[in-house]
C-alpha positions as YAML, in Angstrom:
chain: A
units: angstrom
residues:
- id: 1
  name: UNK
  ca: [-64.65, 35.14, 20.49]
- id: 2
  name: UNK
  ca: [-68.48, 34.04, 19.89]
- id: 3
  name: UNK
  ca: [-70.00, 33.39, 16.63]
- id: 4
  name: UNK
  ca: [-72.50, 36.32, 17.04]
- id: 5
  name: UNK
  ca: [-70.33, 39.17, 17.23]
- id: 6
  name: UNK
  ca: [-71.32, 42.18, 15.53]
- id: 7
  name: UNK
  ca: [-69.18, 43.84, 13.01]
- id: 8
  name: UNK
  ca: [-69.07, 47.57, 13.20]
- id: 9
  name: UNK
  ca: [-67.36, 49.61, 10.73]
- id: 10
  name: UNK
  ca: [-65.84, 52.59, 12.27]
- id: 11
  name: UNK
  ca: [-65.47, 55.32, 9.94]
- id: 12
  name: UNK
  ca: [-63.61, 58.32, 10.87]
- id: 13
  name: UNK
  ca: [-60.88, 61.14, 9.40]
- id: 14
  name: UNK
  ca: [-62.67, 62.58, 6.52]
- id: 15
  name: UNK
  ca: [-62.80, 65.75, 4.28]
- id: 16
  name: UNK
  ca: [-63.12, 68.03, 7.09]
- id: 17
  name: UNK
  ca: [-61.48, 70.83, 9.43]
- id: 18
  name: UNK
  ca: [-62.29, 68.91, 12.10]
- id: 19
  name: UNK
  ca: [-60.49, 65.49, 10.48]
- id: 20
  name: UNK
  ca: [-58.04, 65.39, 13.81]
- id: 21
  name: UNK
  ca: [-60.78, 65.65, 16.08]
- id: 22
  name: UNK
  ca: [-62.45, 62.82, 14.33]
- id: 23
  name: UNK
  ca: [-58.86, 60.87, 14.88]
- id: 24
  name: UNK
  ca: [-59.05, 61.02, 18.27]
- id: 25
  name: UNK
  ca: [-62.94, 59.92, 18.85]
- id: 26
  name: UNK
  ca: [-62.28, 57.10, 16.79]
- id: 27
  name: UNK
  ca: [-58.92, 56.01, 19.23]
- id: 28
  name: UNK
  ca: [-61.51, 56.48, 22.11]
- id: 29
  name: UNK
  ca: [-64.13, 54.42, 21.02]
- id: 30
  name: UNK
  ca: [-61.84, 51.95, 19.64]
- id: 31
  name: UNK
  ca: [-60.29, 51.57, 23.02]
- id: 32
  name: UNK
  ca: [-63.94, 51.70, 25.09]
- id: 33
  name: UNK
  ca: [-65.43, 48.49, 22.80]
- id: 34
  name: UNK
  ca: [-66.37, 45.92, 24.17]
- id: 35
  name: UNK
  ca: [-64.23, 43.29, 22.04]
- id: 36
  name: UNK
  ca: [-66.18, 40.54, 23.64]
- id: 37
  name: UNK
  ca: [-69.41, 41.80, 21.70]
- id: 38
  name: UNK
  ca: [-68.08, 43.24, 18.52]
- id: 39
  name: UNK
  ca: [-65.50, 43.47, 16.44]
- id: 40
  name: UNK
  ca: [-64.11, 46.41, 14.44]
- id: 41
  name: UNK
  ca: [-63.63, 47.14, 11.06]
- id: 42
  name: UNK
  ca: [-61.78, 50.17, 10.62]
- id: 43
  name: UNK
  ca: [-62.79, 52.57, 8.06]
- id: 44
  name: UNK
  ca: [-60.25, 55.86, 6.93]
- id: 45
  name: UNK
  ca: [-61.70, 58.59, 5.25]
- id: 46
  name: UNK
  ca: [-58.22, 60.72, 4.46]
- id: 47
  name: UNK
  ca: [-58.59, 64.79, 3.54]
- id: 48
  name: UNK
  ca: [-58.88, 64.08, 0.45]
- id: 49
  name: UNK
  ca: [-61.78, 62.31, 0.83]
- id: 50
  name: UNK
  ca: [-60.35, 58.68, 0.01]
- id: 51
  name: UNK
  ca: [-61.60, 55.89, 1.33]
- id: 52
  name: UNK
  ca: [-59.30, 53.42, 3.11]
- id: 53
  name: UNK
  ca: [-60.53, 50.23, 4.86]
- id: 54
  name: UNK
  ca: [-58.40, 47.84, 7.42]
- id: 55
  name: UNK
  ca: [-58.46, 43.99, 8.13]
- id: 56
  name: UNK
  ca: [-61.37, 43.30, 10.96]
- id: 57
  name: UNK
  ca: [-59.54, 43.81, 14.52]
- id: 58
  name: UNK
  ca: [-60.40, 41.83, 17.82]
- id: 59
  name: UNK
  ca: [-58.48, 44.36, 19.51]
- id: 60
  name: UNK
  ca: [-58.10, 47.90, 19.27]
- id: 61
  name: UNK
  ca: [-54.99, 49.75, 17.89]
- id: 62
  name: UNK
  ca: [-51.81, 50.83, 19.85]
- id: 63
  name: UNK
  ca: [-51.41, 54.32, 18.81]
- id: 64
  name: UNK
  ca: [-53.64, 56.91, 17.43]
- id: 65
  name: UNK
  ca: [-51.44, 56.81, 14.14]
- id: 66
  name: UNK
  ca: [-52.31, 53.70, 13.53]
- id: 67
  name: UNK
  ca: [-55.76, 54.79, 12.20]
- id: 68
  name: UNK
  ca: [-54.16, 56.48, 9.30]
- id: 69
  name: UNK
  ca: [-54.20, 53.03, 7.67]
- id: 70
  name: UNK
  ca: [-51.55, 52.43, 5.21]
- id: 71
  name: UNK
  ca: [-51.32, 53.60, 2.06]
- id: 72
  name: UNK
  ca: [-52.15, 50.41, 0.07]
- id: 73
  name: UNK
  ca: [-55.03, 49.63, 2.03]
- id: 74
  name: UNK
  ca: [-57.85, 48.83, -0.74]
- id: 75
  name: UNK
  ca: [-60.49, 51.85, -1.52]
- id: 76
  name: UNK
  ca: [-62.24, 48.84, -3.69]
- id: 77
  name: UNK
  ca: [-62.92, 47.19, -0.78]
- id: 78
  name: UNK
  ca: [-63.68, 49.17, 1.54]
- id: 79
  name: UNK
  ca: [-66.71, 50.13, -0.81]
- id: 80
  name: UNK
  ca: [-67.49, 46.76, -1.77]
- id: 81
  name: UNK
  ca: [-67.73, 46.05, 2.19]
- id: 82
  name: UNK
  ca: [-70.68, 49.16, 2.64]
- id: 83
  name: UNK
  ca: [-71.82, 48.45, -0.85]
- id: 84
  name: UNK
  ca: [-72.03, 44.72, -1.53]
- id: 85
  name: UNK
  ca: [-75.94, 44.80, -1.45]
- id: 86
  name: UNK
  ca: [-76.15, 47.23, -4.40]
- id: 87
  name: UNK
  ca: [-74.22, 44.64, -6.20]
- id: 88
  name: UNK
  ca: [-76.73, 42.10, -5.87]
- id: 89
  name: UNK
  ca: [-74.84, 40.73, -2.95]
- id: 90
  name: UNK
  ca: [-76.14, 39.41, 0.24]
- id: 91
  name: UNK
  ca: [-73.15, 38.94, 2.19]
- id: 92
  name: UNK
  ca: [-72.11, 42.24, 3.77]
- id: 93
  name: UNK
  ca: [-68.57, 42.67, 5.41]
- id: 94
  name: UNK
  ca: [-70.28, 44.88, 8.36]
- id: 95
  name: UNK
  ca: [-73.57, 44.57, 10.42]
- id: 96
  name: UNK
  ca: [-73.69, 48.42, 11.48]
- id: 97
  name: UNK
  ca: [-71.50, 51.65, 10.69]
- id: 98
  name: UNK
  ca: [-70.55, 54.20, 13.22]
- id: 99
  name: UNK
  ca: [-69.39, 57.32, 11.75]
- id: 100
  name: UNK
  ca: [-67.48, 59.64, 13.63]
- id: 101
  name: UNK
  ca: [-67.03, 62.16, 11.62]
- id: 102
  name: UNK
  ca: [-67.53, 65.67, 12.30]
- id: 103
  name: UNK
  ca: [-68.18, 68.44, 10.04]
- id: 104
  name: UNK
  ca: [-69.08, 68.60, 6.45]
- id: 105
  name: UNK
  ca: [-69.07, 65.51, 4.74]
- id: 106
  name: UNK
  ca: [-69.92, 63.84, 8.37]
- id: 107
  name: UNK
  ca: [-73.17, 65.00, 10.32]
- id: 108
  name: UNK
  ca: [-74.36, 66.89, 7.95]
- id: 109
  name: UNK
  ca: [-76.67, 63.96, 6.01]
- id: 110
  name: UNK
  ca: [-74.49, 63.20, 2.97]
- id: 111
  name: UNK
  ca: [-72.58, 60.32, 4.56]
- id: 112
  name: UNK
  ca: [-76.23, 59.01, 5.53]
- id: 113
  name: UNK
  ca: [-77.60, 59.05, 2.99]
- id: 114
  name: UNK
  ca: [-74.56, 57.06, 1.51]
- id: 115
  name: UNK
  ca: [-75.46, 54.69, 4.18]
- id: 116
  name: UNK
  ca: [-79.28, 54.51, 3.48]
- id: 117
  name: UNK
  ca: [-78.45, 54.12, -0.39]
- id: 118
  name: UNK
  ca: [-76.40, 50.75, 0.84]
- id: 119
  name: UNK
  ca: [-79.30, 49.27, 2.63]
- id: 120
  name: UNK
  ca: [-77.04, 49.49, 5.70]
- id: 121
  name: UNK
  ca: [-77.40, 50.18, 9.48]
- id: 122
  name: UNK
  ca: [-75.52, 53.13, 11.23]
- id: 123
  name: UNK
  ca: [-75.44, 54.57, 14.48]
- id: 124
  name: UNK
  ca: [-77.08, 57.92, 15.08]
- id: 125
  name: UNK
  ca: [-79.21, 60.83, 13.80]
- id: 126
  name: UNK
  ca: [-80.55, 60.17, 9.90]
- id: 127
  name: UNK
  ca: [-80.44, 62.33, 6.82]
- id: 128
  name: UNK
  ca: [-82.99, 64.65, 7.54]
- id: 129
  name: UNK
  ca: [-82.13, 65.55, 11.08]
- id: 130
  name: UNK
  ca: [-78.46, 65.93, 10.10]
- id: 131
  name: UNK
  ca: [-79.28, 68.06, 7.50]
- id: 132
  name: UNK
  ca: [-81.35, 70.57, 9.50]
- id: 133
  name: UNK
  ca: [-78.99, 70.60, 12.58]
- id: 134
  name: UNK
  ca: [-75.89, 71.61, 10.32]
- id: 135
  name: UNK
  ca: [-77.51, 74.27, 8.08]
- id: 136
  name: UNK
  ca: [-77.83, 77.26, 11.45]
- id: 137
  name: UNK
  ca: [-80.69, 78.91, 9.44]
- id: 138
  name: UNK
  ca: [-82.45, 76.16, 8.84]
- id: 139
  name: UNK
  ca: [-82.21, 74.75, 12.32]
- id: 140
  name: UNK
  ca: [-84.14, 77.85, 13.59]
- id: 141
  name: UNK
  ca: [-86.81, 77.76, 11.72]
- id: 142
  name: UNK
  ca: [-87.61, 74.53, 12.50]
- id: 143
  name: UNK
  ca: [-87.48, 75.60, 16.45]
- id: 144
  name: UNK
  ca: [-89.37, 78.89, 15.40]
- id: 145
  name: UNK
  ca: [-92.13, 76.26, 14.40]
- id: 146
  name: UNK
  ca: [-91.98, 74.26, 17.50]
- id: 147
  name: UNK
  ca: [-92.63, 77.16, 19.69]
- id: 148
  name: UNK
  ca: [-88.80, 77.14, 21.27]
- id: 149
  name: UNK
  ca: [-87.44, 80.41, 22.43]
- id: 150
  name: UNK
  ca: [-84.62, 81.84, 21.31]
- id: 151
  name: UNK
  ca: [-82.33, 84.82, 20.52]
- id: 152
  name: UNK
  ca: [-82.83, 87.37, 17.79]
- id: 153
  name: UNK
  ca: [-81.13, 86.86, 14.48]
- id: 154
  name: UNK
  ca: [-80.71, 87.64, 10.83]
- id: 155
  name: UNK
  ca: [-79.39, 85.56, 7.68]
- id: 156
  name: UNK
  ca: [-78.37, 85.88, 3.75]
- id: 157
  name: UNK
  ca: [-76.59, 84.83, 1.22]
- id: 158
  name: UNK
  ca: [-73.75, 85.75, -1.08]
- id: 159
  name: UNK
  ca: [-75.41, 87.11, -3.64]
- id: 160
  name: UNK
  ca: [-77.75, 89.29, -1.08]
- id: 161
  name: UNK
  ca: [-74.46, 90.67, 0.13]
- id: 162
  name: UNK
  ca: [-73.02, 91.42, -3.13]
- id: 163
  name: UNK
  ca: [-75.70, 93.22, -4.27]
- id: 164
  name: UNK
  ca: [-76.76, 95.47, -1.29]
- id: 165
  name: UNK
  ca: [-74.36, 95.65, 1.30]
- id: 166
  name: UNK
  ca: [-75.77, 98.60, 2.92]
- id: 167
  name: UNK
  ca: [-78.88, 97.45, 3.09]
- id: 168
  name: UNK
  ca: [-77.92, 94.09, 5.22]
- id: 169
  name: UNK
  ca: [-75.84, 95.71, 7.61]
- id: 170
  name: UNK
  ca: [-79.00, 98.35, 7.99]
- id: 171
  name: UNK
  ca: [-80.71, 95.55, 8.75]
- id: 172
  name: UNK
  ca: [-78.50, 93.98, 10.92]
- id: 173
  name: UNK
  ca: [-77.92, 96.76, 13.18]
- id: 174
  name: UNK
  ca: [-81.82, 97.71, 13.20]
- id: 175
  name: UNK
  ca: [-82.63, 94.50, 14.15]
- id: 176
  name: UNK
  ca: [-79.69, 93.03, 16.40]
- id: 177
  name: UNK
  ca: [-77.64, 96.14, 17.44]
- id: 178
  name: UNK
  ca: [-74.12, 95.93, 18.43]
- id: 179
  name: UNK
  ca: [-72.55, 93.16, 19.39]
- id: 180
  name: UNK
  ca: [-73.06, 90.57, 17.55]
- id: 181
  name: UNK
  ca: [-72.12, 87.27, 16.16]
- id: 182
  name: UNK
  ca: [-71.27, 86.66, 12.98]
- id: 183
  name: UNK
  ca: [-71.52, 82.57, 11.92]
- id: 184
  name: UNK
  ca: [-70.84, 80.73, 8.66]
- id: 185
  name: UNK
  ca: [-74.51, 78.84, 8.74]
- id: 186
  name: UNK
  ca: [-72.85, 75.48, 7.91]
- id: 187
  name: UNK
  ca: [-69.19, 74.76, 9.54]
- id: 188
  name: UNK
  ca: [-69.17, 73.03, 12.92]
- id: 189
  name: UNK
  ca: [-66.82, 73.82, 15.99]
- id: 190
  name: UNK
  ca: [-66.95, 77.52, 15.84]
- id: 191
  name: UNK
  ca: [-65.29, 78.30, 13.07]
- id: 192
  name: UNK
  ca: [-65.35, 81.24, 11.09]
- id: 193
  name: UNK
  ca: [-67.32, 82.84, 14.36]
- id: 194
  name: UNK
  ca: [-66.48, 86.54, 15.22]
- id: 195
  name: UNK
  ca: [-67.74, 88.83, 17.36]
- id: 196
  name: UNK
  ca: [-68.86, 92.48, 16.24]
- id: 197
  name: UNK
  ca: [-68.78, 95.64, 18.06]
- id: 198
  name: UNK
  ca: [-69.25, 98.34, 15.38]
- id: 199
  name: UNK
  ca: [-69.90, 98.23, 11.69]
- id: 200
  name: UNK
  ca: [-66.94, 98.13, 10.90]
- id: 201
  name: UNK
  ca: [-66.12, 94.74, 12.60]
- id: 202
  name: UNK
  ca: [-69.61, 94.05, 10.90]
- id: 203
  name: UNK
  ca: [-68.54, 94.05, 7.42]
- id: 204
  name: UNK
  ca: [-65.06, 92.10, 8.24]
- id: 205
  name: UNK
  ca: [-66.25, 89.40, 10.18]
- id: 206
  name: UNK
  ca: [-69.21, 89.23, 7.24]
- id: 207
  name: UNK
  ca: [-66.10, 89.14, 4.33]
- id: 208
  name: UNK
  ca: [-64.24, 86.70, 7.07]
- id: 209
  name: UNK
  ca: [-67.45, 84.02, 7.10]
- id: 210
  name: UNK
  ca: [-67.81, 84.44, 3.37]
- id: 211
  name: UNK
  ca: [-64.99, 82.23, 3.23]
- id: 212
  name: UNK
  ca: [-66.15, 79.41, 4.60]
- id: 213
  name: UNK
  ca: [-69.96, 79.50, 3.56]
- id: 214
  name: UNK
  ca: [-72.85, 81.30, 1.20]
- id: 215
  name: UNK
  ca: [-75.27, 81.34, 3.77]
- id: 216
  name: UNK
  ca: [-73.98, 83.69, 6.84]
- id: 217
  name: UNK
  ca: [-76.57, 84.19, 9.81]
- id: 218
  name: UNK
  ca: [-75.63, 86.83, 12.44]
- id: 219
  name: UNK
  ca: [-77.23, 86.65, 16.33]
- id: 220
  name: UNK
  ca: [-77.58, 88.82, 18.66]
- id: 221
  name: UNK
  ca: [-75.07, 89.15, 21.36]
- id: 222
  name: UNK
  ca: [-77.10, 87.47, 24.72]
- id: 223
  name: UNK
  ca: [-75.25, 88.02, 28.39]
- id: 224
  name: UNK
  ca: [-75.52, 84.44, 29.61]
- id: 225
  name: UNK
  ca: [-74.44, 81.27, 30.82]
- id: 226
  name: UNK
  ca: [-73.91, 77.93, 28.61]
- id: 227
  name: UNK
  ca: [-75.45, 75.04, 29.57]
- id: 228
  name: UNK
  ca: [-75.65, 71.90, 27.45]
- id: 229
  name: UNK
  ca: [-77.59, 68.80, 27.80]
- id: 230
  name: UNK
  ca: [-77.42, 64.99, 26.19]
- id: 231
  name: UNK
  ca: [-80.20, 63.45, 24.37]
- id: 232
  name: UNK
  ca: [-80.09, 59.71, 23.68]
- id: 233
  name: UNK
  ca: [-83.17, 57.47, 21.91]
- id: 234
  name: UNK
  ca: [-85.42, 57.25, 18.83]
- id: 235
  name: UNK
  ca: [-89.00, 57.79, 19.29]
- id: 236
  name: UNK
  ca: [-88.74, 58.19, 23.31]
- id: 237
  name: UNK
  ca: [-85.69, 59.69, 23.58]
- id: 238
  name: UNK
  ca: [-84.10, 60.87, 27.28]
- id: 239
  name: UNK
  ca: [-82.03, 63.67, 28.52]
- id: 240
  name: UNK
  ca: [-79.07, 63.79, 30.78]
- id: 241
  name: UNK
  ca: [-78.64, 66.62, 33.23]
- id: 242
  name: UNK
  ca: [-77.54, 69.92, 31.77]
- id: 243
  name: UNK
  ca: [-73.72, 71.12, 32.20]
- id: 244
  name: UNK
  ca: [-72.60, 74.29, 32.08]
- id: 245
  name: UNK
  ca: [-69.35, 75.55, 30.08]
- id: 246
  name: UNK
  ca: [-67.25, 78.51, 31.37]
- id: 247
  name: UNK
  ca: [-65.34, 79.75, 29.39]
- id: 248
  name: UNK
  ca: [-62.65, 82.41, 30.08]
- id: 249
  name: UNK
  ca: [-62.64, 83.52, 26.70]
- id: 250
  name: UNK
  ca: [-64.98, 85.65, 25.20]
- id: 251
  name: UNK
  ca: [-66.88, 83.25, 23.58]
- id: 252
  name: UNK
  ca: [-66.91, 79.86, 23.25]
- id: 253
  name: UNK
  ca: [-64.69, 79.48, 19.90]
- id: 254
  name: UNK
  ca: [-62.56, 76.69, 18.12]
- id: 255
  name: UNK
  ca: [-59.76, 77.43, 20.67]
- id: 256
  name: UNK
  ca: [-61.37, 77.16, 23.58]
- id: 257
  name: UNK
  ca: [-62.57, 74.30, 22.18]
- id: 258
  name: UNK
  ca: [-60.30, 72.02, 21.48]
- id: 259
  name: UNK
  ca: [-56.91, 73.77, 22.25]
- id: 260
  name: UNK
  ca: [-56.17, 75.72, 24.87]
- id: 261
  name: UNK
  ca: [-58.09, 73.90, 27.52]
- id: 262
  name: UNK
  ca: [-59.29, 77.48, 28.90]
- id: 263
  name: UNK
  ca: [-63.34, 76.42, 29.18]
- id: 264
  name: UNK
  ca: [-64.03, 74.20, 32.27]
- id: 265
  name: UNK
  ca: [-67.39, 71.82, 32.22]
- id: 266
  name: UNK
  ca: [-69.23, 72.19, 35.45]
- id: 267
  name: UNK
  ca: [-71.24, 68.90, 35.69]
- id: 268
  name: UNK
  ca: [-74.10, 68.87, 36.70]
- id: 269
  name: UNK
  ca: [-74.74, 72.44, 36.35]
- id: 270
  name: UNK
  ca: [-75.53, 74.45, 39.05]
- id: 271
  name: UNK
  ca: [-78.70, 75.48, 38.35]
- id: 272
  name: UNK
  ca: [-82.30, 74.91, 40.25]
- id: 273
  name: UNK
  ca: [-84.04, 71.89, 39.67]
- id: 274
  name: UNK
  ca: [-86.65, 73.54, 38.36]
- id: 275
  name: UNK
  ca: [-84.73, 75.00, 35.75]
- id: 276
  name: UNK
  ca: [-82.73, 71.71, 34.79]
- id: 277
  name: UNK
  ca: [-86.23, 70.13, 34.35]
- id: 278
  name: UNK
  ca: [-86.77, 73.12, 32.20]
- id: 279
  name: UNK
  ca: [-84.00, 72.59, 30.14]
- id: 280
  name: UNK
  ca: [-83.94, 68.44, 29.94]
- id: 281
  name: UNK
  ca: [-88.11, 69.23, 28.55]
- id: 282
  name: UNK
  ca: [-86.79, 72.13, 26.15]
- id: 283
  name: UNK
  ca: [-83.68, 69.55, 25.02]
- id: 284
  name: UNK
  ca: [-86.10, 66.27, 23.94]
- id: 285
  name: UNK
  ca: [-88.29, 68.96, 22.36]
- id: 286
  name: UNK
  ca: [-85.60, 70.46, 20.06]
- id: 287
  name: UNK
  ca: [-84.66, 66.81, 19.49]
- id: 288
  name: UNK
  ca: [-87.60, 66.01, 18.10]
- id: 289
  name: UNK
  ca: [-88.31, 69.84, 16.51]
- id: 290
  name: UNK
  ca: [-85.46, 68.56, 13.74]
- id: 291
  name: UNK
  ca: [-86.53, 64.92, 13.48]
- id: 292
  name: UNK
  ca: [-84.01, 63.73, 15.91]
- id: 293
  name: UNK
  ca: [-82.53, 59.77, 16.20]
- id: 294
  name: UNK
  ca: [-79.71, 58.39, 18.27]
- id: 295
  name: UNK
  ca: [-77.90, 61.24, 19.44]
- id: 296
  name: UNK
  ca: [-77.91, 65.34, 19.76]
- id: 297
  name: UNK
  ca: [-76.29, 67.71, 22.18]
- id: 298
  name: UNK
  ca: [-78.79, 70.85, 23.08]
- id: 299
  name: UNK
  ca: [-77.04, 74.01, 23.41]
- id: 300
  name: UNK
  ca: [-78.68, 76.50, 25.89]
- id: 301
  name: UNK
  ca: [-78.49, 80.10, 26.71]
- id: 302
  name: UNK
  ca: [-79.54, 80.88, 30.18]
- id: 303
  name: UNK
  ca: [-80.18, 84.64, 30.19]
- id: 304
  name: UNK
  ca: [-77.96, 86.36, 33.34]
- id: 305
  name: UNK
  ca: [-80.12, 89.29, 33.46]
- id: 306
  name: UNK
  ca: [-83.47, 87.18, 33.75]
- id: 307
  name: UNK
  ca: [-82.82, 83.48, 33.73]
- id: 308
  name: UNK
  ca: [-84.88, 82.89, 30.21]
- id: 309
  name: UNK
  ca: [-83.94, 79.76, 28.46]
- id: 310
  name: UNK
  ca: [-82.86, 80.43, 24.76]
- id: 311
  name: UNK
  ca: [-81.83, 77.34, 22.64]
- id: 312
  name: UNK
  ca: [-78.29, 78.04, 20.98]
- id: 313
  name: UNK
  ca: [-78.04, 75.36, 18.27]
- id: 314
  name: UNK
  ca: [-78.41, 71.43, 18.47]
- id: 315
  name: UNK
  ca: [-75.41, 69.20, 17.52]
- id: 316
  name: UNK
  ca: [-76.19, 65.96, 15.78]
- id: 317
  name: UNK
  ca: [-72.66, 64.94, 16.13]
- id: 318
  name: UNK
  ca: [-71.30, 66.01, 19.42]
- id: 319
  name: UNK
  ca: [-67.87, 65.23, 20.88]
- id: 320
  name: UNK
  ca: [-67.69, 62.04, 22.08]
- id: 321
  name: UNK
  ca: [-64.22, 61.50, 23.52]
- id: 322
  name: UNK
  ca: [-64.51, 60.31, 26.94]
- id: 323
  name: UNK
  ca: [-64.07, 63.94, 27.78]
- id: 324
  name: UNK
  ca: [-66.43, 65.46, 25.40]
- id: 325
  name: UNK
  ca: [-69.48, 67.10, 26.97]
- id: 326
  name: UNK
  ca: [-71.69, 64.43, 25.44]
- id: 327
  name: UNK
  ca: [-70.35, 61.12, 27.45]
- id: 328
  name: UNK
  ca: [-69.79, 63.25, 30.47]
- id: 329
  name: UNK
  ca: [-73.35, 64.40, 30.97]
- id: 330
  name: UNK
  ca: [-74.46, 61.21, 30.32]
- id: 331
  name: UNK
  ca: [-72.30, 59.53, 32.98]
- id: 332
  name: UNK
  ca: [-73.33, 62.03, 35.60]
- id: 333
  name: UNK
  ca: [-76.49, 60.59, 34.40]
- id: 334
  name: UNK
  ca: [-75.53, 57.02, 35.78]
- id: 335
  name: UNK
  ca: [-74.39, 55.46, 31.93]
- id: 336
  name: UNK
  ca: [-71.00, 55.12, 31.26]
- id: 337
  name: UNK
  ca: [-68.95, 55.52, 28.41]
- id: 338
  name: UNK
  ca: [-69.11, 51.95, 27.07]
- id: 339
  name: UNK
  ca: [-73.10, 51.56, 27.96]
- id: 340
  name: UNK
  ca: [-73.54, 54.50, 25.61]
- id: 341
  name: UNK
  ca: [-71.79, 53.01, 22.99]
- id: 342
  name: UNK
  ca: [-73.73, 49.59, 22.96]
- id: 343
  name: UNK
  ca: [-77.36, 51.96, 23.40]
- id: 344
  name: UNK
  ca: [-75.96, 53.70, 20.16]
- id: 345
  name: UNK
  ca: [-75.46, 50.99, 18.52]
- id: 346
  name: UNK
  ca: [-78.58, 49.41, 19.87]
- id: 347
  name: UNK
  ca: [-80.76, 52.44, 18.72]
- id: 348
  name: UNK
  ca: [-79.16, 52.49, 14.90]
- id: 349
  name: UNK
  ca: [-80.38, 48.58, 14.39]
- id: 350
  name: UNK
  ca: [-83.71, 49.83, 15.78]
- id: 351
  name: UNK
  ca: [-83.85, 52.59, 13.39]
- id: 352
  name: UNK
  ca: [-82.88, 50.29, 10.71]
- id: 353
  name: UNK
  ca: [-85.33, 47.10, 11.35]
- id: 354
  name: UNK
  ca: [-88.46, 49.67, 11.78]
- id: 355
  name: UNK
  ca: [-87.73, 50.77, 8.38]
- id: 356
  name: UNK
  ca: [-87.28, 47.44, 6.79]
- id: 357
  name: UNK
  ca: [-90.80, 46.69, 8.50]
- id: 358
  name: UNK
  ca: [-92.38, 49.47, 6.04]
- id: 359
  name: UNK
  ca: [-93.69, 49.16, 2.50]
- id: 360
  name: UNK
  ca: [-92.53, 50.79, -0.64]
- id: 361
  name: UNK
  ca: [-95.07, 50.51, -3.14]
- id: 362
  name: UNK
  ca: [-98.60, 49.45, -3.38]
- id: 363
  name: UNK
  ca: [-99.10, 45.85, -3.61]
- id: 364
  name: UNK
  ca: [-102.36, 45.30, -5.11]
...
């Protein structure tokens, strides 16, 4: 083992819906290192939102269980080994951090900003493009203002709800019509998604989303195929060819997600080249539409009735098991699974020394 490994600290679980997901990323990446270049320090984040840290492996674990570290494992020190800097501290237990967590609490900017606050390195997208890509309503404004096409929606809040009900679903069904999707504007993986034929449905798939958000935006239903494509890079980033997911369910939800296997990938997608140029253009410019860095997934509509690309929603955080979407694409694109990883890792010290380079204050 050489003297100039890098540490990374792998930090996965977390205070999330999607905390078994994260599990099984973090086995998959664990086992794809390249223990010749780095070695891993593993970092837990339990539901509760505790923070566990391991010893420093030189091999990956066994079992997926074994990521659930053991109970005694020190929360002291698995700050002190992300925080040692802010204690005055030069020595720091890790040269980069990978997060893998998905979710609130994960890609949504709060654990990067922890990061940035530690005067540390991590892999992939920052605050402010994390931020933007989780918050739905947000998101679309941003591709409103870079001139990206997309389908017809509506948003509020709590309060708005509370106060005028009949005035939001007026609204909604002037604007959208029937059906339509009703989305939680800040919860990955689909859920809290329903699908709304009549007002009716309307108002319970509204009360549904309520309880997972105070922002709700609804969309309007769009007859098309899904086609999703891989962005990788910082200030010149690339895209992978587009893939298309069928799904046999109705939509694309949490289930057909991650449980009952029903959506296939087609990669590449079959579409014309001119199209998949189309979308690969429309994919680096949603990238950079929220301030993109690292990594994003681009999530396309391609309208049946027409073939007009819509953007769906960007994902700053995308599946990255070696069966995810995200990896796939990107090895259809001629780099593999453990490539992607070092380029990650690459890109997040990039990120980090152009930063360092800048200046603070004025020094007269």
């Amino acid at each position: 083992m050489g003297q100039d490994n890098l540490t990374v600290g792998l930090v996965y679980g977390g205070k999330s819906g999607e905390h078994e997901v994260s599990l099984s990323t973090a086995f998959a990446v664990m086992n794809a290192f390249d223990f010749d270049k780095y070695e891993i320090v593993p970092f837990y984040i339990s539901k509760q939102g505790t923070w566990r840290i391991g010893s420093k492996l030189s091999a990956p674990f066994a079992r997926q269980e074994d990521l659930k570290l053991a109970e005694g494992e020190g929360t002291q020190t698995a700050l002190n080994a992300v925080f040692s800097r802010l204690y005055g501290e030069e020595n720091q237990a890790v040269d980069i951090m990978f997060p893998l967590l998905h979710g609130t609490f994960g890609e949504d900017g709060t654990i990067q900003g922890l990061f940035e606050m530690a005067d540390i390195p991590y892999v992939g997208t920052g605050v402010l493009a994390s931020a933007a890509g989780m918050d739905k309503v947000v998101m679309k404004k941003l591709f409103a203002q870079a001139g990206l096409p997309q389908c017809e929606y509506c948003y509020f809040n709590r309060t708005q709800w509370e106060r005028s009900q009949h005035e939001v679903l007026k609204n909604i069904e002037d604007k959208l019509g029937f059906p339509s999707f009703v989305k939680p504007a800040n919860l990955g993986s689909s859920v809290g998604i329903s699908k709304a034929k009549n007002r009716e449905q309307l108002k319970a798939a509204i009360e549904s989303a309520l309880r997972f958000d105070d922002k709700i935006i609804v969309e309007e239903f769009v007859d098309a195929r899904e086609v999703e494509v891989s962005v990788l890079g910082n200030d010149e980033p690339m895209a992978s060819v587009p893939g298309e997911i069928v799904s046999s369910s109705e939509y694309y939800d949490y289930a057909a997600k991650y449980t009952d296997g029903q959506s296939q990938m087609q990669i590449p997608a079959e579409i014309d080249p001119d199209t998949a140029d189309r979308l690969r253009d429309l994919a680096i410019a949603a990238f950079k539409a929220i301030e993109g860095g690292g990594i994003t997934r681009a999530d396309f509509f391609v309208r049946r009735s027409d073939g007009a690309i819509l953007i769906n929603e960007v994902n700053t955080m995308p599946g990255f098991t070696p069966f995810s979407m995200y990896p796939l694409l990107w090895r259809e694109t001629g780099v593999s699974y453990r490539e992607l990883l070092d380029r990650m890792i690459e890109l997040g010290l990039e990120r980090y020394r152009r930063k360092q380079s800048l200046i603070y204050e004025n020094q007269a």
